[in-house]
C-alpha positions, 0 to 999 in steps of 0.5 A: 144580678146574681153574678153582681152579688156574687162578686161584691161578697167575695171583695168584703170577704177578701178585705176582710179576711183574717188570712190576708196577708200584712203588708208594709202599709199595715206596719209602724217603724216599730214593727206594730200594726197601724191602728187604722189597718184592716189587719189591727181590726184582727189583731189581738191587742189585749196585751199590756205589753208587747212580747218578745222572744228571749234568747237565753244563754246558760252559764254553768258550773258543777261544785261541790262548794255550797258557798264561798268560792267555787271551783268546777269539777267534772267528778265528785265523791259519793256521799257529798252533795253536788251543786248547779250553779247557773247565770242566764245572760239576757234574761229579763225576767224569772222563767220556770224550769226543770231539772233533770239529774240522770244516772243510769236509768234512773232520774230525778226532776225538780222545778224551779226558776232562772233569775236575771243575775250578773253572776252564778248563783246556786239554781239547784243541788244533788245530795249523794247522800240520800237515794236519787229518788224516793224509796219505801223507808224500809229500802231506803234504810239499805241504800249505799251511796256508793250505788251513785258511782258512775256517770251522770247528767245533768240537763236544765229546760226551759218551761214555757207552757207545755214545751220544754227546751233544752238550755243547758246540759252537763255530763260528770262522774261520781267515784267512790270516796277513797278512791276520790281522797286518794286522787286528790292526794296524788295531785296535791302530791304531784303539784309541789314536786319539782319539775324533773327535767327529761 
């Protein structure tokens, strides 16, 4: 007798066991769960809607251009500001996410949002006129900008929770405002020299 109830305890646990596998008998064409399915029993089916991954590609463009046409750049001039311009393709929502602006050993992080948008759009800014992080006022007043010449980085993260993913990231130079006028000088120059045949 003990045997006999020992063994239809086990059948309802194992019918009725949240670890049992889904087969395709517990699935709709559409991937959902029957509604008569032991496993929808389990399920949790509290969503209005159901949720689907994203895939998030990134388009991005450093300028020093607020507005207007935009051209991307690589270097910029201490003293001016830097502007991120981002698209992300297939995205059908706003997602939250981070800014990371990384010189040296120093950063600075900013939230903020991708919006779904068919073009470039302004996401975020680096003004290189003012210290990358905030400073004592007294400090502050002794800050150079050229103290931002060198290599820098740029990294977007997708927030979701907890977690952050990487989704877009760019490296690119500031250099001393005279020394940026005068290399833009030598390429203006350049670009209307004639073309010398060697």
């Amino acid at each position: 007798m003990r045997t006999s109830l020992l063994a239809a305890a086990l059948i309802l646990f194992s019918v009725a066991c949240a670890d049992a596998p889904i087969t395709a008998a517990d699935l709709q064409a559409d991937g959902q769960l029957r509604p008569g399915s032991q496993q929808s029993v389990l399920a949790a089916n509290n969503l209005a809607e159901p949720q689907r991954a994203e895939r998030l590609a990134v388009t991005g463009v450093l300028a020093n251009q607020a507005e207007g046409p935009i051209e991307d750049a690589t270097r910029f001039a201490t003293g001016e500001g830097i502007y991120l311009y981002l698209r992300a393709d297939d995205l059908s929502q706003p997602r939250p996410v981070t800014y990371v602006w990384t010189h040296g050993e120093t950063k600075r992080e900013t939230m903020g949002f991708l919006h779904p948008a068919e073009t470039l759009s302004v996401a975020a800014s680096l003004p290189l006129a003012q210290p990358l992080v905030e400073m004592d006022p007294d400090l502050a007043a002794t800050f150079d900008p050229r103290d931002h010449a060198g290599s820098w980085r740029i990294e977007v993260y997708s927030v979701e929770g907890s977690d952050r993913s990487l989704v877009f990231e760019r490296d690119f130079e500031v250099i001393e405002a005279d020394a940026f006028a005068a290399e833009a000088l030598a390429a203006e120059t350049l670009a209307h020299e004639p073309h010398r045949a060697i």
